[in-house]
Phi, psi and omega in degrees: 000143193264155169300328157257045164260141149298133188279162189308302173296320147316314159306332191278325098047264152292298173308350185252350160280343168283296225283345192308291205291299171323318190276332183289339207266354178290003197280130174084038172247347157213149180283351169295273196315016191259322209300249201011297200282302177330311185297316192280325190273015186270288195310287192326328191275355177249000182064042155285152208234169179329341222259319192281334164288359177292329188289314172330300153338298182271357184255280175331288175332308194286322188311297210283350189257345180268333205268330167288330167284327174315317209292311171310316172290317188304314177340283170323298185310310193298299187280019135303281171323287188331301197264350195276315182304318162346270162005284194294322199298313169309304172319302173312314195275012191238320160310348187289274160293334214276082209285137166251123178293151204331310199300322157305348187300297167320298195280011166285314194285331168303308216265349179254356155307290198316320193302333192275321186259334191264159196249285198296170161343268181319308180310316200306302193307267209333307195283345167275352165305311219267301207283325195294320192308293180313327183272302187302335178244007138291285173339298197299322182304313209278272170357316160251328116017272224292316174277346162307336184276325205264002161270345167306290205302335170304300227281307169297340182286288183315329180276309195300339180280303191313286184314339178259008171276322193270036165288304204316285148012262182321296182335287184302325166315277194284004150299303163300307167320315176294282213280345165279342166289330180296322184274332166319320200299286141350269190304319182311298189310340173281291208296303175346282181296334146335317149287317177307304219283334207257008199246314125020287160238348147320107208269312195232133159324297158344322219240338206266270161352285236269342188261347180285301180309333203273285177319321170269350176277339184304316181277337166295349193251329174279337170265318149331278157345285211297322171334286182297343189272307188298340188278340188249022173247324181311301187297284189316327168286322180278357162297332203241015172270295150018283194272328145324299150296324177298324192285334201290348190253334194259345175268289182305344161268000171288310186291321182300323183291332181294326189262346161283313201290304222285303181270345148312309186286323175280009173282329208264341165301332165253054175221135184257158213263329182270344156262012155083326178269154140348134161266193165313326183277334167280349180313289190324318165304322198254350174294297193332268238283333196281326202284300191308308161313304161311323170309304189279308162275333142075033172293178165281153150239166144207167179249142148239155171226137194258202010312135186262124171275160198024052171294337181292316178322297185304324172297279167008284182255344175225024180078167195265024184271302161327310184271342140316305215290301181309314183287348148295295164310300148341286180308314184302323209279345171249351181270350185262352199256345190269183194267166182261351163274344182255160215226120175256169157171141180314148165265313204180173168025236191250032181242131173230172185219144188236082203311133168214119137294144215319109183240162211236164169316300172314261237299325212272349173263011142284326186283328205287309185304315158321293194299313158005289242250326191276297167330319186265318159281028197272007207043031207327155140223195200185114195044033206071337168266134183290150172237144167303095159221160190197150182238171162231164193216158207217124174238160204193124189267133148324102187236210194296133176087345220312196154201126162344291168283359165282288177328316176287332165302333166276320153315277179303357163254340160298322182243038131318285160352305180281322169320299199308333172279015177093049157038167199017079179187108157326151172203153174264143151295103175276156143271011160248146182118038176073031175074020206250119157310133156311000000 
C-alpha cells in the first residue's frame, strides 16, 4: 500500500461518518427509525465515539431490515387490491355490455348484485366462479344454437334434393305422357290410312266392312292402352305433387318457425330485460341511422342523457326490488312521455338516453322539463312508503362536422353540470362559455 492509499482505519473512519450524516439527514423519515436517530444524534453532542455507537448501529440495521419487509409486504397487498379491483371492474363491464341471451338474464342480475357487494377474499372467488360458470353456459347455449341451425339448414338441403327429385319425377312423367300420346298419335294416323289403302283395293262391301272393322278395334284398343297407362302415370304424378307439396308446406313452416325464433333472440339482443326499452346496443344502432339522415337533411337532432338521482340511495335504503321496480318506471315513464318519433333507451345503470329528431336544443329542454317536473310529482312509492325521485338530464344538439360521440361527450357534461347544480334540473350544453355547458 502506497502513502497515498487511505489505511483500513481511515476508510472505517469515512464510512462511519456517511452513515452518521444519512442517518441524521434521515430524520423524520420514518417513525421506527426516529427513538434510534434521536438516541444517536444525543450521543454524537456528548463525543461518543464508533465504538460506543455500534450497538446503535446495529439496532437502527436490524429496524430498516424489518421495515424494507412491511414495505415488500404492503408492496404485495397493494397491488393484490390493484388486481382484485381490476377483476371486479372488468366483470362489471362485461355483465354490462356484454348481450346476454334471455334465459340467462336472471343469473346475470344476480351475479352483478354479487360483483356490487362482495368484498372479501372468499366473495371475491365466488363471483369469479360464478363469472366463469356464466360464461361456459352462454358458450354451451350459443354451441347449441349454433347446431340446431346447422342440423336445420342439413336438413332443408335433403328436403330440398327430395324435392327437387320428385320436380324431376313429375317433369319426366310428363314427358313420357307427350311422347306416348305422339306414337297415339301415330298409330291413330297408320290405321286412319289403312282404312283408306283397304278401302281401295277393297272389291265387295263385306271385305270393306270386315277390314274397317279389323282397324277400328286396332284403334280402340290403342285408346284403351293409352287411356290406362295416362290414368297411372296420371295418379303417380299427382301422389308425388302431393307429396312435393306437402314437404314444400312442413319446410315453410319449419323456415318460419325458425325465423320467428331468430327475431326473437334478436328483439331480446337489443332489448333491455328490466325495463323493457331498447338497450345500449340498439341505442348504438338507431344514433348511427338518426346521425346519418341528419347528416344528409341536415334537420335538427339532439340527445338527452336522463340519471335518476341518488338511485344508490334507493337501493340502500329500500332494496334493490325497490331499485328494479324505479328503472322500470322510469323507462315507461319516459317512454309514454316522449313523440313517435323519438327513440328512448336504457344506456346502463340508471341512465337512459333519448334521440329527438328534429328538434332544436331549445324545443328538446322544453320537452326534457315537462317530463322533469311529470317525473317528480308522478307519486312514486315502495310498499306503501313515498320515495323521493327525481331525475336530471343533460342535452346536446348536433351540430356541424359532428361525431356520434362528440355529442354524447357533451351531452354528459351538460348533466354533469346539472347533478353539480343540485340535481333535478335539465341543462343544455353550449359552445360559448369556453366550450363549458350552459
Amino acid at each position: 500500500m502506497t502513502s497515498a492509499e487511505p489505511s483500513q482505519s481511515d476508510q472505517e473512519k469515512l464510512l462511519y461518518k456517511l452513515v452518521i450524516q444519512f442517518l441524521i439527514f434521515c430524520q423524520g423519515g420514518h417513525k421506527l427509525l426516529e427513538p434510534h436517530l434521536l438516541q444517536i444524534s444525543k450521543r454524537l453532542k456528548a463525543g461518543a465515539g464508533l465504538n460506543e455507537l455500534t450497538p446503535e448501529l446495529d439496532a437502527i440495521s436490524k429496524t430498516l431490515l424489518h421495515i424494507s419487509k412491511q414495505g415488500e409486504q404492503g408492496g404485495l397487498e397493494s397491488l393484490f387490491k390493484q388486481q382484485h379491483d381490476y377483476l371486479i371492474q372488468r366483470i362489471d363491464d362485461l355483465l354490462e355490455h356484454a348481450p346476454v341471451p334471455m334465459r340467462f338474464q336472471q343469473q346475470k342480475a344476480a351475479l352483478k348484485q354479487r360483483v356490487k357487494t362482495g368484498a372479501g377474499d372468499s366473495s371475491f372467488n365466488k363471483v369469479i366462479d360464478s363469472a366463469i360458470a356464466l360464461l361456459l353456459d352462454i358458450k354451451d347455449y350459443a354451441v347449441s344454437e349454433r347446431k340446431d341451425i346447422d342440423g336445420f339448414l342439413s336438413g332443408l338441403g335433403v328436403q330440398l334434393g327430395e324435392i327437387e327429385q320428385q320436380a324431376e319425377m313429375v317433369g319426366q312423367s310428363t314427358r313420357l305422357s307427350l311422347d306416348h300420346r305422339d306414337r297415339l298419335n301415330l298409330e291413330i294416323n297408320r290405321q286412319v290410312d289403312g282404312i283408306k289403302d283397304d278401302a281401295r283395293r277393297a272389291d265387295e262391301l263385306v271385305a270393306l266392312k270386315a277390314m274397317t272393322s279389323e282397324h277400328l278395334d286396332n284403334l280402340m284398343l290403342q285408346l284403351l292402352s293409352h287411356k290406362q297407362v295416362e290414368d297411372e302415370r296420371q295418379l303417380r304424378a299427382e301422389q308425388q305433387i302431393a307429396s312435393m307439396t306437402a314437404k314444400l308446406q312442413a319446410l315453410e313452416s319449419e323456415t318460419e318457425a325458425l325465423r320467428v325464433k331468430l327475431k326473437l333472440e334478436h328483439d331480446r339482443a337489443l332489448s333491455d330485460a328490466l325495463t323493457g326499452l331498447p338497450n345500449r346496443l340498439a341505442y348504438k344502432d338507431r344514433v348511427e341511422m338518426e346521425a346519418n339522415r341528419w347528416m344528409r337533411y341536415r334537420a335538427p337532432l339532439s340527445l338527452a342523457i336522463w340519471d335518476i338521482d341518488f338511485f344508490k340511495c334507493i337501493n340502500d335504503n329500500y332494496g334493490h326490488k325497490a331499485g328494479d321496480k324505479t328503472l322500470a318506471l322510469v323507462g315507461q315513464l319516459l317512454l309514454n312521455n316522449c313523440r313517435a318519433t323519438d327513440f328512448v333507451a336504457r344506456y346502463g345503470g340508471e341512465e337512459f338516453v333519448m334521440l329527438m329528431p328534429n328538434t332544436q336544443a331549445g324545443q328538446a329542454l322544453e320537452m326534457a322539463e315537462n317530463v322533469r317536473d311529470m317525473i317528480e310529482h308522478c307519486g312514486f312509492n315502495h310498499n306503501g312508503e313515498s320515495i323521493n325521485l327525481t331525475l336530471s338530464c343533460g342535452i346536446s344538439e348536433f351540430t356541424a362536422d359532428d361525431h356520434v360521440d362528440d355529442v354524447f361527450v357533451r351531452a354528459d357534461q351538460a348533466l354533469y353540470r346539472a347533478k353539480q347544480a343540485g340535481r333535478n334540473r335539465c341543462e343544455v350544453y353550449r359552445h360559448d362559455r369556453d366550450g363549458l355547458p350552459g
